[in-house]
C-alpha positions as CSV (number, residue, x, y, z in Angstrom):
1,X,-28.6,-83.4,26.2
2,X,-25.5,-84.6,24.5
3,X,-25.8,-81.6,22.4
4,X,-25.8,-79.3,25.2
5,X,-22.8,-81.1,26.7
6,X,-20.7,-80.8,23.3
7,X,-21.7,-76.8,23.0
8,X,-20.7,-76.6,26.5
9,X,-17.3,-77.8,25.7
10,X,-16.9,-76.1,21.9
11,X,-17.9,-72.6,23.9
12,X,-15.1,-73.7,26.8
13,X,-12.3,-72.2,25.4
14,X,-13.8,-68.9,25.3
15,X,-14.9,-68.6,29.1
16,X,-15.6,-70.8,31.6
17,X,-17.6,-69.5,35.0
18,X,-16.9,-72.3,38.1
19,X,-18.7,-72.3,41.2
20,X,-19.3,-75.1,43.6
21,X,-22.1,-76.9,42.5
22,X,-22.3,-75.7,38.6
23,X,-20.0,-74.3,35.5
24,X,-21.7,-72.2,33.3
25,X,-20.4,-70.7,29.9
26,X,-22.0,-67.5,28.0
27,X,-21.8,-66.6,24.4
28,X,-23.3,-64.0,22.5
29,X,-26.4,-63.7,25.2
30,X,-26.6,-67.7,25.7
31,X,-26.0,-69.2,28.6
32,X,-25.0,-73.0,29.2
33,X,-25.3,-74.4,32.3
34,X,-23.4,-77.1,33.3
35,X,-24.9,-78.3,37.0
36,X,-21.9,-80.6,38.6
37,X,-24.3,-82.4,41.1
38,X,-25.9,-84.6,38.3
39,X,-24.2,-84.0,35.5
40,X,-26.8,-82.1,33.5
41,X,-26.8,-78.9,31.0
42,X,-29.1,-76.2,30.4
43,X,-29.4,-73.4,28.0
44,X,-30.8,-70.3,28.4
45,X,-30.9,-67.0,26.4
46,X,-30.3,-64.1,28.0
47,X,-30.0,-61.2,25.8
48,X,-33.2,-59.5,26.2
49,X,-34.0,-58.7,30.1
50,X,-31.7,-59.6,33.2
51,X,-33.9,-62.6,33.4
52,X,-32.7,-65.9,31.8
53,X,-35.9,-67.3,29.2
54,X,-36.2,-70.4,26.9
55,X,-34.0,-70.3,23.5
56,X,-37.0,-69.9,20.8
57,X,-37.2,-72.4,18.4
58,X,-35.4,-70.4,15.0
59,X,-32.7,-70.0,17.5
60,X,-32.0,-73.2,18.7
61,X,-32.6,-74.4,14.7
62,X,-30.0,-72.1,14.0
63,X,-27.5,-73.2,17.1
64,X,-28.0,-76.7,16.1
65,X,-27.1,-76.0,12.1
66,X,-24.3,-74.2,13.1
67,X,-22.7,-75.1,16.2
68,X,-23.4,-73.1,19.6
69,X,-20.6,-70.6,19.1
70,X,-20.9,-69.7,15.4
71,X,-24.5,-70.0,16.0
72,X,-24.8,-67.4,19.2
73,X,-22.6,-64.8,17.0
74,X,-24.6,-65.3,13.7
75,X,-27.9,-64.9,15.8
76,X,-26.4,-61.3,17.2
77,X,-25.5,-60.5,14.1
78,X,-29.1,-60.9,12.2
79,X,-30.1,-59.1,15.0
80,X,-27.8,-56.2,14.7
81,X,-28.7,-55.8,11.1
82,X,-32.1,-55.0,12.7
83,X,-30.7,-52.7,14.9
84,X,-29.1,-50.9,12.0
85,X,-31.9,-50.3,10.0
86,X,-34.2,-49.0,13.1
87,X,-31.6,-46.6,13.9
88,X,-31.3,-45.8,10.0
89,X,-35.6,-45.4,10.3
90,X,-34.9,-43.1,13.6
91,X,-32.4,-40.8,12.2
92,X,-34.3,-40.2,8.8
93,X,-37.5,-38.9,11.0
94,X,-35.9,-36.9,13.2
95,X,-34.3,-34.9,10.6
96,X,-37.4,-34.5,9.2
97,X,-38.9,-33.6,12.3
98,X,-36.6,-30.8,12.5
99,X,-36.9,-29.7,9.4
100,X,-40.6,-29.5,9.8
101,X,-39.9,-27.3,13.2
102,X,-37.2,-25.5,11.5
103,X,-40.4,-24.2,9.3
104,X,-42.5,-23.5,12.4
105,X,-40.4,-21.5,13.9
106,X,-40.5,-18.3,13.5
107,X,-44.4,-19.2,15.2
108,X,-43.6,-20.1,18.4
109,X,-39.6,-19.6,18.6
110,X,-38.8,-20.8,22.0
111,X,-41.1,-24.5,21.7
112,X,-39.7,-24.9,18.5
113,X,-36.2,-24.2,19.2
114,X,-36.3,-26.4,22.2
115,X,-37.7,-29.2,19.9
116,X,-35.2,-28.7,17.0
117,X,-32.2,-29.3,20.3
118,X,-33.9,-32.6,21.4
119,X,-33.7,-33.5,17.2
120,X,-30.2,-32.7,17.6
121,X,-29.2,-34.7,20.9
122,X,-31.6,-37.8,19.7
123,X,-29.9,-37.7,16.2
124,X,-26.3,-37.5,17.4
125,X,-26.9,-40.5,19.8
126,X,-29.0,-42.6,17.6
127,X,-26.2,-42.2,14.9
128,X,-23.2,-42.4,17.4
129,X,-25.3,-46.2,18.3
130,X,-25.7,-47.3,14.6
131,X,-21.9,-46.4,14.1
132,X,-21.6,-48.7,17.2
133,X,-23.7,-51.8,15.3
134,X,-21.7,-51.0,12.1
135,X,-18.9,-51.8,13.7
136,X,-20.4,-55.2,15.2
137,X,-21.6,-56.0,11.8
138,X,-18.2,-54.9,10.2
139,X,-16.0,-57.1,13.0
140,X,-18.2,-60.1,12.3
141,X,-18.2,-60.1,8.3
142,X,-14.8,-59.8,8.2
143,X,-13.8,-62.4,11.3
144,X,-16.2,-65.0,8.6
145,X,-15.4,-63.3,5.4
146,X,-18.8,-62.4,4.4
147,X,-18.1,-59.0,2.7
C-alpha cells in the first residue's frame, strides 16, 4: 500500500488525472489509482485490451526493483524488443512468400499477382511498424545509456 502511494507520487510529475472522488496516474500502460474517499491506491495494467487487468507477478517484481516509472518504461521496452523480432520474423516470410509466387506465376498470373501485391502492402506496413519500435527502443537506450 505504501508502495503504491510512493509510485503514485514518483509518477506525479509526469501526469496527474483529477476527478472528484479519485486521482489516477498512467505510465507506460500502468495505471495508479489513487481513490480520495479512503485514501487508498490501486494498480492496474492496461496495455493489452481497453479493459484494466492485475499487474502479473514478473511485472510488479520488476516495478518493485526498479521503481514504478523506470520500471513501466523498462517493461515496454522488453516488450518492444519482442515486437521487433516478430516483425523481423514477418517480413523475412513474406519475402519469401513472394518469391515463391513470383515462381508460380507464370501458372495462374492473375492469383499470383494479386498475392505477390498483398506481400508488398503487408511488407511495407510490417517494416514501416518495426521502424516505428526501433525508434522506441533507440529513444529509450539512449534516454538510459544502454547502447
Amino acid at each position: 500500500m505504501k508502495q503504491l502511494k510512493d509510485w503514485f507520487n514518483e509518477a506525479c510529475v509526469i501526469n496527474v488525472f483529477t476527478f472528484k472522488e479519485y486521482d489516477f496516474v498512467i505510465v507506460s500502460g500502468f495505471k495508479i489509482t489513487h481513490y480520495k474517499k479512503d485514501d487508498t491506491y490501486s494498480i492496474q495494467d492496461a496495455r493489452t485490451s481497453d479493459f484494466y487487468t492485475e499487474v502479473k507477478e514478473e511485472d510488479m517484481k520488476l516495478l518493485q526493483e526498479l521503481g514504478f516509472v523506470k520500471g513501466a518504461y523498462t517493461i515496454t521496452y522488453n516488450r518492444n524488443l519482442k515486437r521487433i523480432d516478430d516483425y523481423t520474423k514477418a517480413i523475412e516470410i513474406l519475402f519469401a512468400k513472394r518469391v515463391e509466387y513470383n515462381r508460380k506465376l507464370p501458372k495462374n498470373k492473375p492469383f499470383y499477382t494479386k498475392r505477390i501485391k498483398n506481400c508488398n502492402k503487408n511488407i511495407h506496413d510490417n517494416h514501416d511498424m518495426l521502424q516505428f519500435y526501433r525508434a522506441k527502443v533507440e529513444q529509450y537506450e539512449n534516454k538510459n545509456n544502454l547502447i
